[in-house]
C-alpha positions as a Markdown table, in Angstrom:
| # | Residue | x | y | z |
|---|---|---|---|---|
| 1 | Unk | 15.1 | 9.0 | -9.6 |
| 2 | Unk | 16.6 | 6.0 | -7.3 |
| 3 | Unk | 12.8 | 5.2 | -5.3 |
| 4 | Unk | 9.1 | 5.4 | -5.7 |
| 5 | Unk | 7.3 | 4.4 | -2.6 |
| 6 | Unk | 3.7 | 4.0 | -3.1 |
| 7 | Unk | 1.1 | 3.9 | -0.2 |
| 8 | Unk | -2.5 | 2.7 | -0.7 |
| 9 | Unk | -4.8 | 4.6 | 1.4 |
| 10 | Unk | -8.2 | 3.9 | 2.4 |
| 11 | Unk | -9.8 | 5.5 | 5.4 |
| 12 | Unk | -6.6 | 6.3 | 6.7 |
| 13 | Unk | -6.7 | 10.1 | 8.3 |
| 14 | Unk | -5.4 | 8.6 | 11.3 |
| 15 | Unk | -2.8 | 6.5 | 10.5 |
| 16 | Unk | -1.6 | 8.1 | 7.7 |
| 17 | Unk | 0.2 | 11.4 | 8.9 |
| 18 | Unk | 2.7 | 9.7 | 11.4 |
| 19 | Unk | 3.5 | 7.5 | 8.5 |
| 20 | Unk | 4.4 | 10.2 | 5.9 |
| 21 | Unk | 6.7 | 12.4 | 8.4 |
| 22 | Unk | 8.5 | 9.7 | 9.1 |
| 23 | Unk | 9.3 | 8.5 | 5.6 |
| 24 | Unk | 9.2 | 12.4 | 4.7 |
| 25 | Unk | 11.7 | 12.8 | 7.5 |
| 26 | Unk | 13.9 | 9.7 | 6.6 |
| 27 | Unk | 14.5 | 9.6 | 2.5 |
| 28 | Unk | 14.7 | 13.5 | 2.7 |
| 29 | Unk | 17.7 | 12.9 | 4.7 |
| 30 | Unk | 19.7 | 10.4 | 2.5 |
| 31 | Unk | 17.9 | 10.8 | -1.3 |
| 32 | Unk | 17.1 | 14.4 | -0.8 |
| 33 | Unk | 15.1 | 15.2 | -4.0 |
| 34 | Unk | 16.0 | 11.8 | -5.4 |
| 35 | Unk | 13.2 | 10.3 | -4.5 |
| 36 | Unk | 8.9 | 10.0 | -4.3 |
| 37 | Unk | 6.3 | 9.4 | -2.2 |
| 38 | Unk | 3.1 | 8.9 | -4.3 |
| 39 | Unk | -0.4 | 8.7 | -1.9 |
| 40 | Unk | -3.2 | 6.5 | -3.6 |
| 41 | Unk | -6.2 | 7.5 | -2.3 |
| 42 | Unk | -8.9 | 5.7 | -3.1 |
| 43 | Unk | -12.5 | 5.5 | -2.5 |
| 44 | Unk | -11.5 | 7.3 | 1.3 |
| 45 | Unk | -14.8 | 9.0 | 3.3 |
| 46 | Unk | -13.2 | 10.5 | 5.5 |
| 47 | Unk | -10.1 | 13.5 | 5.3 |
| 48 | Unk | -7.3 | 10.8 | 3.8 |
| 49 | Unk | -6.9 | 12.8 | 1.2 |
| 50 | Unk | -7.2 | 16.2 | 2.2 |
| 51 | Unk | -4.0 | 15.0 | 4.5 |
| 52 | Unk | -2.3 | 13.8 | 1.1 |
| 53 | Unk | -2.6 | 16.9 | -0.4 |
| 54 | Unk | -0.9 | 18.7 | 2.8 |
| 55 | Unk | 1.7 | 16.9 | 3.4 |
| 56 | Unk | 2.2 | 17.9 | -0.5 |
| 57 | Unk | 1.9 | 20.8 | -0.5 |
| 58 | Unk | 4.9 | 21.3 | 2.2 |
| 59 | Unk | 6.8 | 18.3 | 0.5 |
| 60 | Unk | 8.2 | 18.5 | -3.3 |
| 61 | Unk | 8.6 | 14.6 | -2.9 |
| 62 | Unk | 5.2 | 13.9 | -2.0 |
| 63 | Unk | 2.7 | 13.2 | -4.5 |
| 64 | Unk | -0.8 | 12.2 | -4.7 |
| 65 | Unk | -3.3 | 10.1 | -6.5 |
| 66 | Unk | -6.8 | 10.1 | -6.4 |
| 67 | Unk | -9.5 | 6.9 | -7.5 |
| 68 | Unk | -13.1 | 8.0 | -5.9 |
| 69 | Unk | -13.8 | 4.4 | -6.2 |
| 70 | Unk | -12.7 | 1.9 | -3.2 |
| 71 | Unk | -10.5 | -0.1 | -5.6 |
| 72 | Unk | -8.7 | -1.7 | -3.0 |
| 73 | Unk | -5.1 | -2.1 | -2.3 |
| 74 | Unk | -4.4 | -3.8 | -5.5 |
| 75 | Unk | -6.0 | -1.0 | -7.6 |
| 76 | Unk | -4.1 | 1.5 | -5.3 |
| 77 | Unk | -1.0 | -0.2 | -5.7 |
| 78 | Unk | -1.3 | -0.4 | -9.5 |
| 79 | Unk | -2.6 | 3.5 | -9.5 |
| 80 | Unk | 0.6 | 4.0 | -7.8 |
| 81 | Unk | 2.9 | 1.7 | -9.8 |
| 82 | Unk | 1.3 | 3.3 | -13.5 |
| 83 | Unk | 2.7 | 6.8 | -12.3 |
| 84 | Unk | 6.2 | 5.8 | -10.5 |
| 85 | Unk | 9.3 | 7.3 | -11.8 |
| 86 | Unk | 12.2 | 5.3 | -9.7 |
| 87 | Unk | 14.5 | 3.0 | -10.5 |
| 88 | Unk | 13.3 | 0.9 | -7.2 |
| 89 | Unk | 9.5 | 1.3 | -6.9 |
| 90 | Unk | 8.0 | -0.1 | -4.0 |
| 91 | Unk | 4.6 | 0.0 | -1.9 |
| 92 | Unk | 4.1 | 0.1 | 1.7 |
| 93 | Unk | 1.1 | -0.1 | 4.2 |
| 94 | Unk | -0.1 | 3.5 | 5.5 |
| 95 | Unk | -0.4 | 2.4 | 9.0 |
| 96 | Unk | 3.5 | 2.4 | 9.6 |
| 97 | Unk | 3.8 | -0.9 | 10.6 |
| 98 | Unk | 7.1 | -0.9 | 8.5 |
| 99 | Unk | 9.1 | 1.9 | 9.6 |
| 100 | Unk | 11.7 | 3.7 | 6.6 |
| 101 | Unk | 14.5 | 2.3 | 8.4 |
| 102 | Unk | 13.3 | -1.6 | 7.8 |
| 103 | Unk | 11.8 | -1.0 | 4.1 |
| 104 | Unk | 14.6 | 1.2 | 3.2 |
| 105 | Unk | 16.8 | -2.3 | 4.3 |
| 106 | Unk | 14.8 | -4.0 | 1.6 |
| 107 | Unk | 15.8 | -1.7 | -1.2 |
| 108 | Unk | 19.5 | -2.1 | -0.3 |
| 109 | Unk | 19.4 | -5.3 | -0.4 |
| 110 | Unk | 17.5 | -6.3 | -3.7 |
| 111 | Unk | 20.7 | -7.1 | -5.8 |
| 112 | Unk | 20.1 | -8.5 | -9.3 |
| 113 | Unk | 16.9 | -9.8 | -8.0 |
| 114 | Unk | 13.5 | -8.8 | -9.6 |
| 115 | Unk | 11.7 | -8.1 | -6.4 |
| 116 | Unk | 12.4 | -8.2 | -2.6 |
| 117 | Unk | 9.6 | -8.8 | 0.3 |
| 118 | Unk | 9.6 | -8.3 | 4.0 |
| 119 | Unk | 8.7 | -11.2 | 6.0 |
| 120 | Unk | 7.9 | -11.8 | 9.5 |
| 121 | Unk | 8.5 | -16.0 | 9.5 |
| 122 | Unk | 12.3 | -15.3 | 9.8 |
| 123 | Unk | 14.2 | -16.3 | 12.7 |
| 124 | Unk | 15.9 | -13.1 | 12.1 |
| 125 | Unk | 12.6 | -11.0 | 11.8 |
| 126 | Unk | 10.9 | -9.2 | 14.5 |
| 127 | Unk | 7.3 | -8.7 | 15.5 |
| 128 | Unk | 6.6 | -5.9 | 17.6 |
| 129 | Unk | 4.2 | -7.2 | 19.5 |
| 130 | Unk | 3.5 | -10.8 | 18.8 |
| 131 | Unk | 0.4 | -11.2 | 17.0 |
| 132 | Unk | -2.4 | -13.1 | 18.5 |
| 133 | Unk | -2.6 | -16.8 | 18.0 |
| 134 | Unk | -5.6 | -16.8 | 16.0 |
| 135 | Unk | -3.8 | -14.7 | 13.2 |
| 136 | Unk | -1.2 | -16.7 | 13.3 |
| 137 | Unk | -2.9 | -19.5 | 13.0 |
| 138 | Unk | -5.2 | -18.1 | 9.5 |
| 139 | Unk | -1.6 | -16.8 | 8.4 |
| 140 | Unk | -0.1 | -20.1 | 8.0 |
| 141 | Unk | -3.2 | -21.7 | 6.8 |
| 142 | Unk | -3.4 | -19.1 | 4.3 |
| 143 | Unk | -0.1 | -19.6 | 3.2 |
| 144 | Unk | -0.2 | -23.4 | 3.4 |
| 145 | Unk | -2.8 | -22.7 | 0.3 |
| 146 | Unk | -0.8 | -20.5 | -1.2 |
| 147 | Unk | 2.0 | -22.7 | -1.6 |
| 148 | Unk | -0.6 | -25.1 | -2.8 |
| 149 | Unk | -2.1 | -23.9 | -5.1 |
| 150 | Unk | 0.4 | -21.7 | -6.7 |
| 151 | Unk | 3.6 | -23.5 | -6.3 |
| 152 | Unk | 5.2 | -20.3 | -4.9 |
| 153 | Unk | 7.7 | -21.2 | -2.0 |
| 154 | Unk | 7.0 | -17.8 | -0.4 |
| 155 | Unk | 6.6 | -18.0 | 3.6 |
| 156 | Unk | 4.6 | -14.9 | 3.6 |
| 157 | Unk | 3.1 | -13.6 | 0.6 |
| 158 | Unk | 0.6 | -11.0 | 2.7 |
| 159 | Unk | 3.2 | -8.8 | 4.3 |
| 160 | Unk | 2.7 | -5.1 | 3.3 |
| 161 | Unk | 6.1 | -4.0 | 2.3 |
| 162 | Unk | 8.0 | -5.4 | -1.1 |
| 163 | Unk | 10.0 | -3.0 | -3.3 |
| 164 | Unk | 10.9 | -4.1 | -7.1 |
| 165 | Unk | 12.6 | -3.1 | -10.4 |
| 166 | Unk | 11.5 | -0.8 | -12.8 |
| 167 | Unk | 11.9 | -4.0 | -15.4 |
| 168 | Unk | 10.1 | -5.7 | -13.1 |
| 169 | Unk | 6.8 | -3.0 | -12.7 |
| 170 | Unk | 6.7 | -2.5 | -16.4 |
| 171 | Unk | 6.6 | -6.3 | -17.4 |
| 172 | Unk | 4.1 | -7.2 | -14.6 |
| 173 | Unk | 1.8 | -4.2 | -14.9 |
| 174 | Unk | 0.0 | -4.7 | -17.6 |
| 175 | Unk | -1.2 | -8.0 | -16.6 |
| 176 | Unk | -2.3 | -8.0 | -13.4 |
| 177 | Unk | -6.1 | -7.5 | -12.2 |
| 178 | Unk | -7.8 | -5.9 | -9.3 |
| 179 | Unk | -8.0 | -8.8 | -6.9 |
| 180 | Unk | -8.5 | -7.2 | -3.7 |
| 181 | Unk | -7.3 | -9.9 | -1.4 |
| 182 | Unk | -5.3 | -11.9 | -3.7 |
| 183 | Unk | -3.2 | -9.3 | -5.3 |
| 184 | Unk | 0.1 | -9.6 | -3.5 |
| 185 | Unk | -0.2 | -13.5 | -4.0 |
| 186 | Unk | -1.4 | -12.4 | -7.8 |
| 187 | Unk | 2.0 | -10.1 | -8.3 |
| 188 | Unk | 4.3 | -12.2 | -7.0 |
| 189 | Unk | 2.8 | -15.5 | -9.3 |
| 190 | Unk | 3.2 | -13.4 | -12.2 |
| 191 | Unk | 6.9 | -12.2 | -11.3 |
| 192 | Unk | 7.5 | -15.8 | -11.0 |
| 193 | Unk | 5.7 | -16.5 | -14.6 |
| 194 | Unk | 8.0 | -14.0 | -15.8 |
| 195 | Unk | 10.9 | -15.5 | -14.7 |
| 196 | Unk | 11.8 | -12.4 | -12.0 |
| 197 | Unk | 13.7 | -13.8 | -9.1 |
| 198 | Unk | 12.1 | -12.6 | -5.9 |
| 199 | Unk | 13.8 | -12.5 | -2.5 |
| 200 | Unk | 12.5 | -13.1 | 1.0 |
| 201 | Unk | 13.8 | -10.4 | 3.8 |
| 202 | Unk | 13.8 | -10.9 | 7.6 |
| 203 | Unk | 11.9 | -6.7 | 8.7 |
| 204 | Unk | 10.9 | -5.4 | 11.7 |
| 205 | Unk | 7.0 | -4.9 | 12.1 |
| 206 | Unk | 5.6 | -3.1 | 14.2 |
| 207 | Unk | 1.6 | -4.2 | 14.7 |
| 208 | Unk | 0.1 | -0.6 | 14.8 |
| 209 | Unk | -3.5 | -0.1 | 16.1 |
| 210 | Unk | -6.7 | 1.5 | 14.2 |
| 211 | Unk | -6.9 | -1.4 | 11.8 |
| 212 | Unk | -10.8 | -2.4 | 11.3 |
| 213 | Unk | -9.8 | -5.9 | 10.3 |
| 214 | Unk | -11.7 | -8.7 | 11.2 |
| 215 | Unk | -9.7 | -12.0 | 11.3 |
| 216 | Unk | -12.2 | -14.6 | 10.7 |
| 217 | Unk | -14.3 | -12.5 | 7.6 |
| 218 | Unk | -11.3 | -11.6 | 6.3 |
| 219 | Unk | -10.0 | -15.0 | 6.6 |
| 220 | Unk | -12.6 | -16.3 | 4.7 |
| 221 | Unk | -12.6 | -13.7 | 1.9 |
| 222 | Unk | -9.0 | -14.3 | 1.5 |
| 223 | Unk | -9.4 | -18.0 | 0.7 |
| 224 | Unk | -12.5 | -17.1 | -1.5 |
| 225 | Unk | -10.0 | -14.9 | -3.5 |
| 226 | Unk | -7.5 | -17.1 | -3.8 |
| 227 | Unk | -9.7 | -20.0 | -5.0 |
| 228 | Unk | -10.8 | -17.3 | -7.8 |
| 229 | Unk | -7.7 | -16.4 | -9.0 |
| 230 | Unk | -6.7 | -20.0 | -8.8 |
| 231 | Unk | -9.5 | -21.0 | -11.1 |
| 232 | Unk | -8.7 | -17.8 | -13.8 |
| 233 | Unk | -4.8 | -19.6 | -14.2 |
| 234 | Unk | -6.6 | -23.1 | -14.9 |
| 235 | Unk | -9.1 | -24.3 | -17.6 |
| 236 | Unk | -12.2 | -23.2 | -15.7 |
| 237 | Unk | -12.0 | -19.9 | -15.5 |
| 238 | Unk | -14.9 | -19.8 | -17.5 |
| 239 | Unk | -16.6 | -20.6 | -14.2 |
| 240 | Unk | -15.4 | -17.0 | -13.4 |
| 241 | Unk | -16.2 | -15.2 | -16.3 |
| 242 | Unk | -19.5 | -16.5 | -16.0 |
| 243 | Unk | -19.9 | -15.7 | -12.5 |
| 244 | Unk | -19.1 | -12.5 | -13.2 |
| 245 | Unk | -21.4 | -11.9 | -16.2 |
| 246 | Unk | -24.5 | -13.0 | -14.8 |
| 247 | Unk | -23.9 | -12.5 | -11.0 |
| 248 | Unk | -20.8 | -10.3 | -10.4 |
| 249 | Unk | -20.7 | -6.7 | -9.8 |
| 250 | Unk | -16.5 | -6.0 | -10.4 |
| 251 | Unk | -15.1 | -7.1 | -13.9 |
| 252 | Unk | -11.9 | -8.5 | -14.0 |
| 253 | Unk | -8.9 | -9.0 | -16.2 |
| 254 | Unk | -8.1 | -12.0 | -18.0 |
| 255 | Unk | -4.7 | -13.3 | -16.5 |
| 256 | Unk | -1.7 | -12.8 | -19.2 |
């Protein structure tokens, strides 16, 4: 099988069918049955899943997993990754703000690399429309700490579409922890640790609405997880272990 494409879904009984037909629509076109679309439902309330398992049940390609649990797009992602059969796998947000056409351009463009990931800080890239100052402006701050903290020369770590070996899945897997926030800046430090070349890609994105995001609190969270998973690659992580022991609610995974 030449792709896995994994989408985390949360909530998303909105958002979620344009998305599928579309991809449905475009891979059946040029992979016919060499390809999958596996649905990682997790923790949804609402009829995410019941939409999964329709869009199944007309499409051989499509497939779908189930966590009751929100587990967040990390855990999603990994659900998704654990069961992929391709030789590409990659993930992709459900709200369609990457259209087949533009991830599809990141698969074909991968080369030797270990990973590839869209991102909208190209000259090259568009943003359809512009986002608003203000999320610009936490964007770049973000990243500013990323690059920081983490010494990874990525311009943007956060953008929801990145497609990567098999080698790749199967080295990183079974190492990386349910971060929530910090997951795509946790994958990419550990493709990095494990020597993986990784590739920036100028996409298209298309800012689609529905999303219950709220830029400052999720601002803030962001940096909080990022300051966590900072201290777990240093010699306090104790100070994490601890916290979580005594105060925490969500165990976590030692970094490898």
């Amino acid at each position: 099988m030449k792709l896995s494409i994994v989408i985390p879904a949360y909530n998303e009984e909105q958002r979620l069918p344009p998305t599928l037909q579309a991809y449905v629509d475009y891979y059946d076109a040029r992979l016919g049955a060499d390809y999958e679309i596996l649905v990682a439902v997790n923790g949804s309330k609402d009829g995410t899943e019941r939409i999964a398992r329709e869009f199944a049940a007309r499409y051989p390609a499509v497939k779908v997993l189930v966590e009751p649990r929100a587990i967040g797009k990390g855990g999603a992602v990994m659900m998704g990754f654990a069961a992929a059969r391709g030789e590409r796998i990659g993930f992709v947000d459900a709200d369609g703000a990457t259209q087949p056409p533009a991830f599809d351009d990141l698969a074909k463009h991968i080369g030797d690399a270990g990973a590839i990931i869209a991102s909208r800080w190209f000259k090259e890239s568009v943003v359809l429309p512009p986002q608003p100052l203000k999320r610009r402006i936490a964007s770049r701050i973000f990243n500013f700490f990323v690059r920081w903290f983490f010494k990874v020369n990525i311009h943007d770590t956060q953008c929801g579409a990145k497609v990567l070996t098999r080698e790749a899945v199967q080295t990183i897997l079974p190492r990386i922890g349910i971060t929530r926030w910090a997951f795509d800046v946790d994958l990419l430090f550990k493709l990095r640790r494990a020597h993986f070349r990784i590739i920036e890609h100028p996409t298209v994105w298309h800012d689609i609405g529905g999303s219950q995001l709220k830029v400052g609190r999720a601002s803030l969270e962001m940096f909080v997880a990022i300051c966590r998973l900072r201290l777990l690659y240093s010699p306090f992580k104790w100070v994490v272990y601890l916290y979580d022991w005594t105060l925490g609610r969500v165990t976590h995974r030692p970094p490898g």
